[in-house]
Gaussian input, Z-matrix of N, CA and C with variables (Angstrom, degrees):
# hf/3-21g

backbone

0 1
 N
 C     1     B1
 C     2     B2     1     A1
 N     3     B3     2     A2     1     D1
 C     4     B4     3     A3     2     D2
 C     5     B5     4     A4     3     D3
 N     6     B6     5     A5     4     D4
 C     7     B7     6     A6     5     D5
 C     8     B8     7     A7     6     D6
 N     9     B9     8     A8     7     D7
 C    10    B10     9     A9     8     D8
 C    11    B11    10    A10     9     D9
 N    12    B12    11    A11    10    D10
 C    13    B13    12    A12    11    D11
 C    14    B14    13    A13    12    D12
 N    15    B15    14    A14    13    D13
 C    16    B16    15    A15    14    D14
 C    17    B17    16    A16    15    D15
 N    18    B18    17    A17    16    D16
 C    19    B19    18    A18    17    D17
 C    20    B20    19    A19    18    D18
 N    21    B21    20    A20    19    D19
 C    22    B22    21    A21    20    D20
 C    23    B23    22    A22    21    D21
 N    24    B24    23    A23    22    D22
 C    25    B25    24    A24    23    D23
 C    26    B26    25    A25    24    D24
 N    27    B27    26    A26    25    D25
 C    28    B28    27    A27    26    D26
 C    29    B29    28    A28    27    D27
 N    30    B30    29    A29    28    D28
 C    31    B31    30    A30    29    D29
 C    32    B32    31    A31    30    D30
 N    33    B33    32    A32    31    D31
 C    34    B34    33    A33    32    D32
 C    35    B35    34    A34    33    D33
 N    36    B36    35    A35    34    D34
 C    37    B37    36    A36    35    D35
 C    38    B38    37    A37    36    D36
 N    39    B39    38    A38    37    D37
 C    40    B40    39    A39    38    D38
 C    41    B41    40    A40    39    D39
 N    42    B42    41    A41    40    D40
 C    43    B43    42    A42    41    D41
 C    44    B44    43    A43    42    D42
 N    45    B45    44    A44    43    D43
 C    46    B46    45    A45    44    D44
 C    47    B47    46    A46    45    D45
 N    48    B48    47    A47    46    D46
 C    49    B49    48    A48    47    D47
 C    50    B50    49    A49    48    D48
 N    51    B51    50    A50    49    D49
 C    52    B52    51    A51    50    D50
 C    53    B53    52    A52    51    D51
 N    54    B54    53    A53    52    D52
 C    55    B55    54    A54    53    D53
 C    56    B56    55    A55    54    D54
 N    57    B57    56    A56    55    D55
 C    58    B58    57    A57    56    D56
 C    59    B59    58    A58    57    D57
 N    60    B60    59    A59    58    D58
 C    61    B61    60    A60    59    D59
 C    62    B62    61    A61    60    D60
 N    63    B63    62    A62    61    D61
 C    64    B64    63    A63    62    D62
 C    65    B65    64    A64    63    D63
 N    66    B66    65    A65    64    D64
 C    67    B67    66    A66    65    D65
 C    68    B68    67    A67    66    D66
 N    69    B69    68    A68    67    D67
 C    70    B70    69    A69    68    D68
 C    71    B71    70    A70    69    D69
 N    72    B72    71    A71    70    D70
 C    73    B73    72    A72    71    D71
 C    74    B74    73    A73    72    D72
 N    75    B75    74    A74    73    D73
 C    76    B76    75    A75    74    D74
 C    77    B77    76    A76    75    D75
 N    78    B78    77    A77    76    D76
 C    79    B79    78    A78    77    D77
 C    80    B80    79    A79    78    D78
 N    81    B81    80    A80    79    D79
 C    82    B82    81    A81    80    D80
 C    83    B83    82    A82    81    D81
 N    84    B84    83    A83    82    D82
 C    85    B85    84    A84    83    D83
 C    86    B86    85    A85    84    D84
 N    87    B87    86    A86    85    D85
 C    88    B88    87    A87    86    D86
 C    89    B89    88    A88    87    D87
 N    90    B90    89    A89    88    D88
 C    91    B91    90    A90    89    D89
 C    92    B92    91    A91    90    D90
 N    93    B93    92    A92    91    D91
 C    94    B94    93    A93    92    D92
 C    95    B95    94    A94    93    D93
 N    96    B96    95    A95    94    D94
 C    97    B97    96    A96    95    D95
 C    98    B98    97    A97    96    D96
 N    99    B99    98    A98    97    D97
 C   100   B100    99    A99    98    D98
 C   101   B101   100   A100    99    D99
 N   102   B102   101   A101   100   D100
 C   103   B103   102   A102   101   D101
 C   104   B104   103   A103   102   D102
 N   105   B105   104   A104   103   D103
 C   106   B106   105   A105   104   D104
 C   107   B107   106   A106   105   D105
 N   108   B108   107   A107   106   D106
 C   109   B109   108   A108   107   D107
 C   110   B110   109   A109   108   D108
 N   111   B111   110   A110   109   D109
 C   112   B112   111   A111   110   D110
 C   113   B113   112   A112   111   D111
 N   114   B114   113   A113   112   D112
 C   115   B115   114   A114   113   D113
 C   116   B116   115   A115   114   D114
 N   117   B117   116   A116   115   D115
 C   118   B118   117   A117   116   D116
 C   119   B119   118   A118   117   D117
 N   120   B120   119   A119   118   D118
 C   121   B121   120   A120   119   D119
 C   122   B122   121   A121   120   D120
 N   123   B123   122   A122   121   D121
 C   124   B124   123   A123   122   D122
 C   125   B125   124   A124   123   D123
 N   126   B126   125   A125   124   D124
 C   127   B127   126   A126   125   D125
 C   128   B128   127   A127   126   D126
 N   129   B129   128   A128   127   D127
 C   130   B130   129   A129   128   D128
 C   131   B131   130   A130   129   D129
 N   132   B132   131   A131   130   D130
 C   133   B133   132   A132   131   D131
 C   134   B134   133   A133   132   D132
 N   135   B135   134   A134   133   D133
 C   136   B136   135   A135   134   D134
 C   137   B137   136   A136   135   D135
 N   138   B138   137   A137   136   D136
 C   139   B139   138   A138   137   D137
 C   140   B140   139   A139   138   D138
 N   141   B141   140   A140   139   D139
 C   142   B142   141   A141   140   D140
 C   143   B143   142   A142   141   D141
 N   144   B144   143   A143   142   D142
 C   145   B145   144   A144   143   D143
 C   146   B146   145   A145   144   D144
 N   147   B147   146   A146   145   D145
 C   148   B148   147   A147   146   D146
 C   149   B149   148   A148   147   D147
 N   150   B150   149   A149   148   D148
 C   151   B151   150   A150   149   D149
 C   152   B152   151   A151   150   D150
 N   153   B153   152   A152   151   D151
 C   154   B154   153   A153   152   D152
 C   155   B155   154   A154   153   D153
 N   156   B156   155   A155   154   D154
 C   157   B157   156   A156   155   D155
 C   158   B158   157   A157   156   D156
 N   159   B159   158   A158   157   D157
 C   160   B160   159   A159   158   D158
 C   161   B161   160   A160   159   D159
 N   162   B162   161   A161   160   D160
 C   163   B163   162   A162   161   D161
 C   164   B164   163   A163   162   D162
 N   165   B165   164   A164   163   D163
 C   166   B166   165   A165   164   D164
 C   167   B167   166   A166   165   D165
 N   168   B168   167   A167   166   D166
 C   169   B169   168   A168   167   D167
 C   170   B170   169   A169   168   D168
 N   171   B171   170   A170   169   D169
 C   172   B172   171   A171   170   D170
 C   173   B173   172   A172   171   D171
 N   174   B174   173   A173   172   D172
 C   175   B175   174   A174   173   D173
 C   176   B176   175   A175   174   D174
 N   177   B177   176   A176   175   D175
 C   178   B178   177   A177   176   D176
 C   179   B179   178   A178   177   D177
 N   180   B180   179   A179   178   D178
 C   181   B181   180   A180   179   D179
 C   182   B182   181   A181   180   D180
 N   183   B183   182   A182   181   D181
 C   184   B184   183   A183   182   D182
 C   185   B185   184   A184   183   D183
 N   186   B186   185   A185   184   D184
 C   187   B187   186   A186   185   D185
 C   188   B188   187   A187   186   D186
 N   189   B189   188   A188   187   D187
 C   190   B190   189   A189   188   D188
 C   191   B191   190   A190   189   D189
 N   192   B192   191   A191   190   D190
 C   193   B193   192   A192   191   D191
 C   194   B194   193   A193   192   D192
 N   195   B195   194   A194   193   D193
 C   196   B196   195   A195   194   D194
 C   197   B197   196   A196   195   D195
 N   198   B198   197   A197   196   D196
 C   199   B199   198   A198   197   D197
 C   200   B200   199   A199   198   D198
 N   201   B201   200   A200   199   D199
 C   202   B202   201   A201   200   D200
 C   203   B203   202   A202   201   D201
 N   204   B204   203   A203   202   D202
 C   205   B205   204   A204   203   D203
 C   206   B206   205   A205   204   D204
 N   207   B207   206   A206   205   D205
 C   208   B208   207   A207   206   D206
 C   209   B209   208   A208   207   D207
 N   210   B210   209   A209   208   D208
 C   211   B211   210   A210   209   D209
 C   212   B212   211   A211   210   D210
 N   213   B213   212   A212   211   D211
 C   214   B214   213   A213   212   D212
 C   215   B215   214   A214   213   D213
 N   216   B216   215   A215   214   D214
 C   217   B217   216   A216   215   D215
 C   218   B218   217   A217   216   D216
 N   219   B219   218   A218   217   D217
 C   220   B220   219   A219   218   D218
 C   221   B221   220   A220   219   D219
 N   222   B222   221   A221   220   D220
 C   223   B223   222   A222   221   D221
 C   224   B224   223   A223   222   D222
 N   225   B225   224   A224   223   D223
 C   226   B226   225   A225   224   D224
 C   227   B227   226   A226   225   D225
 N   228   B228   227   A227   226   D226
 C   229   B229   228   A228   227   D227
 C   230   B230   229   A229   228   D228
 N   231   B231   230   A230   229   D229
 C   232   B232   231   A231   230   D230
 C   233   B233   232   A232   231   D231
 N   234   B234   233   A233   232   D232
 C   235   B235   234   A234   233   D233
 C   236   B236   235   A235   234   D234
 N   237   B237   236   A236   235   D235
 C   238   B238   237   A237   236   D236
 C   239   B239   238   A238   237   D237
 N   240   B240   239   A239   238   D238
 C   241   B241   240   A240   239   D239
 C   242   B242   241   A241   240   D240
 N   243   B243   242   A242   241   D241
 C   244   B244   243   A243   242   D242
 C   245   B245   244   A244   243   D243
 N   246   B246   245   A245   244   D244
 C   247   B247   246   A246   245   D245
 C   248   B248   247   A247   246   D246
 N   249   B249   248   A248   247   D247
 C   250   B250   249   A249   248   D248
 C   251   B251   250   A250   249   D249
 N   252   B252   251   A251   250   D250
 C   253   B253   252   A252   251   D251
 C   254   B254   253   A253   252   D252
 N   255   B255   254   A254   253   D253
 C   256   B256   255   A255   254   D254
 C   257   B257   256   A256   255   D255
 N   258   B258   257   A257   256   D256
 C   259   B259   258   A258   257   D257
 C   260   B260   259   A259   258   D258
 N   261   B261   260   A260   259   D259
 C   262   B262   261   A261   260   D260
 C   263   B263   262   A262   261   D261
 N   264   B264   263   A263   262   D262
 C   265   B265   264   A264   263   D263
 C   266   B266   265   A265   264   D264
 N   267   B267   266   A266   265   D265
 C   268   B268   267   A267   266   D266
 C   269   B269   268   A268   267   D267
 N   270   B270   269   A269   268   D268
 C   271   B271   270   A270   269   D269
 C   272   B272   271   A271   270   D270
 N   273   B273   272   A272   271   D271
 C   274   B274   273   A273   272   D272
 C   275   B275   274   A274   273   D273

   B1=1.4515
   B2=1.5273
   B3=1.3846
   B4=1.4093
   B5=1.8303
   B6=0.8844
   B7=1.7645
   B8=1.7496
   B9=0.9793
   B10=1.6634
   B11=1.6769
   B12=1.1328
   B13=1.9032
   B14=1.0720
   B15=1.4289
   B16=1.7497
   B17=1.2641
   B18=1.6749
   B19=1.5552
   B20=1.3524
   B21=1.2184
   B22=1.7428
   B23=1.2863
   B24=1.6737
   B25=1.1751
   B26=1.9476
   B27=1.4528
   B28=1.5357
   B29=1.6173
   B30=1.0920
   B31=1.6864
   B32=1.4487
   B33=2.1305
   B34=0.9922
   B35=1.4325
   B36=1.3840
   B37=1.3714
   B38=1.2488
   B39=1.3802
   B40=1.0433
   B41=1.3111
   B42=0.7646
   B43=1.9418
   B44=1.3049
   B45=1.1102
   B46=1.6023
   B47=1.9199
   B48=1.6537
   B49=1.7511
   B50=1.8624
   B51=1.0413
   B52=1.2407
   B53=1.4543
   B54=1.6147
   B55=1.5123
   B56=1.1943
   B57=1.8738
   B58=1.4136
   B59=1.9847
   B60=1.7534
   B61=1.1413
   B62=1.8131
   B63=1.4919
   B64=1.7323
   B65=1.3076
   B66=1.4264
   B67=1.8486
   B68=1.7142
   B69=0.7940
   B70=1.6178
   B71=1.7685
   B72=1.3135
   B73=1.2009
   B74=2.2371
   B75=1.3725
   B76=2.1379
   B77=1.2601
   B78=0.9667
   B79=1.6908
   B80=1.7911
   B81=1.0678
   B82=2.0923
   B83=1.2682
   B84=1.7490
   B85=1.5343
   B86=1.2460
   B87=1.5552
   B88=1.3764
   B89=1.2510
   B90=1.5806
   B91=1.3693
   B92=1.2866
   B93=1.3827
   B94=1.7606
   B95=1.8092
   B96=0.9146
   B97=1.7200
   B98=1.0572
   B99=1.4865
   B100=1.3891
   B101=1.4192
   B102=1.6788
   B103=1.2938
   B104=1.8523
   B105=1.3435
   B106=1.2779
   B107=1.6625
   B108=1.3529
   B109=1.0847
   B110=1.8246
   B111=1.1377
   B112=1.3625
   B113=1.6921
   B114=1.2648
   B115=1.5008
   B116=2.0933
   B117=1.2947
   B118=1.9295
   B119=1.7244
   B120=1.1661
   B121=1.8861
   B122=1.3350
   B123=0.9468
   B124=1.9185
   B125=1.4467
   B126=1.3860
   B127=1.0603
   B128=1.8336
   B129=1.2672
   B130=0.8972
   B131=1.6357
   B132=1.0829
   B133=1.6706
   B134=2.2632
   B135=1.1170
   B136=1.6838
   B137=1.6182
   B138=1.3418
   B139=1.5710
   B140=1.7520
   B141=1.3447
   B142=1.5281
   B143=1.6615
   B144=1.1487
   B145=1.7966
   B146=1.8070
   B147=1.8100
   B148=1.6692
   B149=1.4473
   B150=1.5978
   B151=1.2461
   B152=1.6506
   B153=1.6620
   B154=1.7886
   B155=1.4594
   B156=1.1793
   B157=0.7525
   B158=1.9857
   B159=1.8182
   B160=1.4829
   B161=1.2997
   B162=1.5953
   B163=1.6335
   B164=1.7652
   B165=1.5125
   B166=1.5702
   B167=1.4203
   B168=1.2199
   B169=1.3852
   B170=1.4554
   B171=1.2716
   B172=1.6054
   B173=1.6788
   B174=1.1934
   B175=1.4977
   B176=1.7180
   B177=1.6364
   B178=1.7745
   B179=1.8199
   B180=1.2756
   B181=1.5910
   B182=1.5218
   B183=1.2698
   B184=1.5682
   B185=1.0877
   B186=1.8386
   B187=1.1028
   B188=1.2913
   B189=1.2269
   B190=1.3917
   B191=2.2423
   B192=1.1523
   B193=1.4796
   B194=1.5683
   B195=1.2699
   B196=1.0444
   B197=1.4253
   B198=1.0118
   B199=2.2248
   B200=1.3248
   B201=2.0998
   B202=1.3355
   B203=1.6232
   B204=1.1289
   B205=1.7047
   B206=1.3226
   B207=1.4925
   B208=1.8970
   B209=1.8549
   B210=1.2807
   B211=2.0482
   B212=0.9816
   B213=2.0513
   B214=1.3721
   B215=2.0731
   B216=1.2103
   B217=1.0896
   B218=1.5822
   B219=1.5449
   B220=1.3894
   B221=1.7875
   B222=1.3491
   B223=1.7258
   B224=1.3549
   B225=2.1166
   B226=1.5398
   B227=1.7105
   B228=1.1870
   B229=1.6367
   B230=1.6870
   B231=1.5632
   B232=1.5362
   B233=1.6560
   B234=1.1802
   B235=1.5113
   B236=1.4896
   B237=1.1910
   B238=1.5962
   B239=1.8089
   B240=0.8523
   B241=1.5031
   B242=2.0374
   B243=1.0837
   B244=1.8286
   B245=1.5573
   B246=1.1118
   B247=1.6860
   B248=1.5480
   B249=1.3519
   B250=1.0751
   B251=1.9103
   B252=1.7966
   B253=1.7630
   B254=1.3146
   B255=1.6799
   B256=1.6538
   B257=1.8332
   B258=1.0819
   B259=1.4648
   B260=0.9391
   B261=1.0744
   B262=1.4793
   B263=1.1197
   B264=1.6126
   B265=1.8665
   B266=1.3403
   B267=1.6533
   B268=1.5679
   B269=1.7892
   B270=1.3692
   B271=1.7524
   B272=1.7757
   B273=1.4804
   B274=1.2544
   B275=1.9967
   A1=112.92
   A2=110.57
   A3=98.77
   A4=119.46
   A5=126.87
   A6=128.34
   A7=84.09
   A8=147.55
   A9=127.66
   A10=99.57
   A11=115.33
   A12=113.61
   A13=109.51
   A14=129.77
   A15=131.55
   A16=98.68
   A17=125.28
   A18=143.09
   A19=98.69
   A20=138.94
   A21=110.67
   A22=135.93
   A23=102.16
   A24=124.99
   A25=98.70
   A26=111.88
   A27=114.47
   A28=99.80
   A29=124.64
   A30=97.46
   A31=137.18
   A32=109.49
   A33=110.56
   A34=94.29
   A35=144.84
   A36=134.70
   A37=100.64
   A38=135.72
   A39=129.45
   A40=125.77
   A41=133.91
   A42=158.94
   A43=82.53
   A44=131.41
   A45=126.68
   A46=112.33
   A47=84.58
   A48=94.66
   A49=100.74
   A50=112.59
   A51=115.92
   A52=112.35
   A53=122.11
   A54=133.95
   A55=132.19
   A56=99.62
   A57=93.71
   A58=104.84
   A59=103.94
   A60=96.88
   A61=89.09
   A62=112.95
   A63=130.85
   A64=97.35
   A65=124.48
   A66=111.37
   A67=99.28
   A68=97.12
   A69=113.32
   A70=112.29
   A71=130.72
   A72=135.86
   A73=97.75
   A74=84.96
   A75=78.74
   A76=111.09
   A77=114.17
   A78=102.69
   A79=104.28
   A80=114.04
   A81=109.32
   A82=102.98
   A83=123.68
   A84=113.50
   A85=107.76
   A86=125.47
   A87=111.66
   A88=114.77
   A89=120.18
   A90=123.31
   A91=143.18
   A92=104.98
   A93=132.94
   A94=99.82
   A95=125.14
   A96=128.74
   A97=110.33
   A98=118.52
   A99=138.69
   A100=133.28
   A101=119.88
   A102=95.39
   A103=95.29
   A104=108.30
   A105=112.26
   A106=101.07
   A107=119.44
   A108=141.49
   A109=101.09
   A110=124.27
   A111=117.69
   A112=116.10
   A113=118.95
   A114=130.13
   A115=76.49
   A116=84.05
   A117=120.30
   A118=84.98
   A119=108.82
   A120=115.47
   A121=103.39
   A122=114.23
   A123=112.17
   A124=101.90
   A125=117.78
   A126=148.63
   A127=111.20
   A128=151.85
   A129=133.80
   A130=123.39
   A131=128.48
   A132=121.05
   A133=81.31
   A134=96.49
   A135=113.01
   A136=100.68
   A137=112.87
   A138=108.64
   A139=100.65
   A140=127.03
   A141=136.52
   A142=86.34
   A143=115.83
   A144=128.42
   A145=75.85
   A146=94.25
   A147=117.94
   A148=87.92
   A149=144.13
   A150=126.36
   A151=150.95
   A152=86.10
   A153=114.59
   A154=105.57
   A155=156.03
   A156=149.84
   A157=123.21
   A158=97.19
   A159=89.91
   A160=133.23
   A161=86.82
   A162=96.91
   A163=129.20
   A164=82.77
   A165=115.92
   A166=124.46
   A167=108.81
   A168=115.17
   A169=123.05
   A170=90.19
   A171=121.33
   A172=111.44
   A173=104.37
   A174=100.08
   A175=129.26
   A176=80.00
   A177=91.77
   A178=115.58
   A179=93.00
   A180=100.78
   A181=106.98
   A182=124.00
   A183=139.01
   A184=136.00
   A185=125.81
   A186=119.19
   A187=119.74
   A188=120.10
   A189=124.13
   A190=82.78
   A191=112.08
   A192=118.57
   A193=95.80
   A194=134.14
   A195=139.63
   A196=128.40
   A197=102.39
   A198=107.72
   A199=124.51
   A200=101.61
   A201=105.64
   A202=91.74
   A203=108.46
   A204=125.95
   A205=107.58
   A206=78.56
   A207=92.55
   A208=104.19
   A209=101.58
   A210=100.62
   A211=75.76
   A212=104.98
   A213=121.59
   A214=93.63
   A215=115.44
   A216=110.69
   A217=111.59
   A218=112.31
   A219=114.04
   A220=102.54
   A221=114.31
   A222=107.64
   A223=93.98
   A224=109.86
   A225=109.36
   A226=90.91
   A227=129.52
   A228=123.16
   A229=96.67
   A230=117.94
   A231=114.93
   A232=93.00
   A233=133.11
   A234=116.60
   A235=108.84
   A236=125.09
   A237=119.12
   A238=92.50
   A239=129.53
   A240=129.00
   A241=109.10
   A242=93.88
   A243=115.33
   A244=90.31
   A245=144.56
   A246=127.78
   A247=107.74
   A248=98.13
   A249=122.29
   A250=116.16
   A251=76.21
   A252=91.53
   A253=100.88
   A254=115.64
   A255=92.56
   A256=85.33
   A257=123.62
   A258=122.56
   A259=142.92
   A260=120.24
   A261=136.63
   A262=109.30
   A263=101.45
   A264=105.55
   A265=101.99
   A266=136.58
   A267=125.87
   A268=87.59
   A269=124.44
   A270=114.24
   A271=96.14
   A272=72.00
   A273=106.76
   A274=113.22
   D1=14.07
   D2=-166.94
   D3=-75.98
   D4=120.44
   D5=-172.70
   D6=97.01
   D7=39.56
   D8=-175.92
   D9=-92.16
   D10=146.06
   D11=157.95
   D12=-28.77
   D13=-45.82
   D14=-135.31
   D15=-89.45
   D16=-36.24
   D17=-170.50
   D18=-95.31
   D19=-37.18
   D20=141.79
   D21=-38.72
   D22=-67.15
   D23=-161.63
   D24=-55.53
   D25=-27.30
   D26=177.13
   D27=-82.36
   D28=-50.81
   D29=179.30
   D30=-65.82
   D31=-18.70
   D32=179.30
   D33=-71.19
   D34=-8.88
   D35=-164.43
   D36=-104.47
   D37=8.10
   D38=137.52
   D39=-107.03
   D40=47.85
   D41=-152.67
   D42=-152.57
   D43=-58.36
   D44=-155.30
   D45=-94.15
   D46=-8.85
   D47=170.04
   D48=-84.66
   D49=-71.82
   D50=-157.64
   D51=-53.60
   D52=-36.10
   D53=138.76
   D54=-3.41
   D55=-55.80
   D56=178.32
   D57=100.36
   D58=15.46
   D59=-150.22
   D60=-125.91
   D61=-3.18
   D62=-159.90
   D63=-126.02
   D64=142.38
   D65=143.81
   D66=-87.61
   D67=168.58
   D68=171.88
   D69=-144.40
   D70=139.89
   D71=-150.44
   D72=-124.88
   D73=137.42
   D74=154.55
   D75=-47.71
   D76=-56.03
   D77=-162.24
   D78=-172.65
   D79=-175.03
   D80=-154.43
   D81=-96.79
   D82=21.77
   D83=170.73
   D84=-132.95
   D85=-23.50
   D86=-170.12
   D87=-92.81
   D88=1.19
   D89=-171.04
   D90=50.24
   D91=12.86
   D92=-162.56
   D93=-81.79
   D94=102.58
   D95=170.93
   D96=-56.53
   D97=132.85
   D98=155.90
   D99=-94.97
   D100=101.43
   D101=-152.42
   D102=-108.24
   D103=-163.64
   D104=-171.92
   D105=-130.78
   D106=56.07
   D107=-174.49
   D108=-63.25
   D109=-13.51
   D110=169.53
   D111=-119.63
   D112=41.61
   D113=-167.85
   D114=-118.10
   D115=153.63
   D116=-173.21
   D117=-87.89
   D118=-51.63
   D119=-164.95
   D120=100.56
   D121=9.12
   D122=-178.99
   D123=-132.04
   D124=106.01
   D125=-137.47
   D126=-102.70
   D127=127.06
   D128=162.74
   D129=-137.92
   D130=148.16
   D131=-151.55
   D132=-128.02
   D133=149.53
   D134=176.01
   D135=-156.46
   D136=152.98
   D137=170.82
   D138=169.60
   D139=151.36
   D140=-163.93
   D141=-98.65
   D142=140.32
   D143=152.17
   D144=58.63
   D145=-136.09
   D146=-141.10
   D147=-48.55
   D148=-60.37
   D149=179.61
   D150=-62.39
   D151=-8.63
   D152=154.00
   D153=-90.96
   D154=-41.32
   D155=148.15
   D156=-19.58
   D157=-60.77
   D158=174.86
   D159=-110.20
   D160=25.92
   D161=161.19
   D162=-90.66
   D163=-27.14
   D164=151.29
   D165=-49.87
   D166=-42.27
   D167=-177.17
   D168=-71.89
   D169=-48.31
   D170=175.59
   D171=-61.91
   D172=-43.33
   D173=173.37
   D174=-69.18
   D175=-12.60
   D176=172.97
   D177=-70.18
   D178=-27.55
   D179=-172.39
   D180=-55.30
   D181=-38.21
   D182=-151.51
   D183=82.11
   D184=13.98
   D185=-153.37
   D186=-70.27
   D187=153.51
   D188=-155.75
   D189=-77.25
   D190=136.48
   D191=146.06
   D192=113.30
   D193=-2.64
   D194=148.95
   D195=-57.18
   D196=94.79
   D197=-165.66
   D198=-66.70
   D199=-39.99
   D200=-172.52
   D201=178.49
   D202=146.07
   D203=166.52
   D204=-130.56
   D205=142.39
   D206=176.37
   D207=-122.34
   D208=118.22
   D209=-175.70
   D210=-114.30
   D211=142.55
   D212=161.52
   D213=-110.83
   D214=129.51
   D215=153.08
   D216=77.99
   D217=21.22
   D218=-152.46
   D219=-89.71
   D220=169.89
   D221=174.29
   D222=-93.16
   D223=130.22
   D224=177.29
   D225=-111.86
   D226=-1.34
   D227=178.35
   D228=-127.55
   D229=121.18
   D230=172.55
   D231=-93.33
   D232=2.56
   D233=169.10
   D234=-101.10
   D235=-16.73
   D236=178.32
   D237=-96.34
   D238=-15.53
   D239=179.90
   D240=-71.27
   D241=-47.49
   D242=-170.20
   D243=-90.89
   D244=-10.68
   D245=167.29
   D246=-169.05
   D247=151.21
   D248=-162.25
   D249=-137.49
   D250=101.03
   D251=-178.01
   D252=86.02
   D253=-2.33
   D254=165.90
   D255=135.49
   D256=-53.02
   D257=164.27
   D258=-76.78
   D259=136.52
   D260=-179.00
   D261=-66.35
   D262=110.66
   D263=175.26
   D264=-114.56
   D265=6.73
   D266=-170.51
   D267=-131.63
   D268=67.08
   D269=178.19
   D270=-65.28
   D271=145.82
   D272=161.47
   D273=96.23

């Protein structure tokens, strides 16, 4: 799953928790809200390789409350990443 929609689509939903912009729950039966009553709402994502990478990603979405990311070393092309000169050196 690595770079997948779904592993975005889960961090922008926590971008959008800490925001102030999501509820978020304990868990999927008791219905009890978790809030982030000590978050600024201004949001910022940092991380080396796979976690610069999907902070990167995430910032593509636009979510509102995201302030600033810092990627060290992150992948900005998943097709020049997976081949090289035309081949596939990472199958699968």
């Amino acid at each position: 799953d690595t770079g997948s929609p779904e592993q975005v689509e889960s961090m922008k939903n926590v971008v959008e928790w800490l925001a102030g912009n999501r509820v978020a729950f304990t868990n999927r039966y008791d219905n009890i809200a978790v809030t982030a009553d000590w978050s600024s709402h201004k949001i910022a994502m940092t991380g080396r390789s796979y976690l610069g990478t999907l902070a990167t990603a995430v910032a593509t979405t636009g979510v509102e409350g995201l302030e600033t990311v810092v990627s060290e070393a992150a992948i900005s092309n998943w097709y020049q990443y997976y081949r090289d000169n035309g081949l596939v050196v990472a199958p699968g």
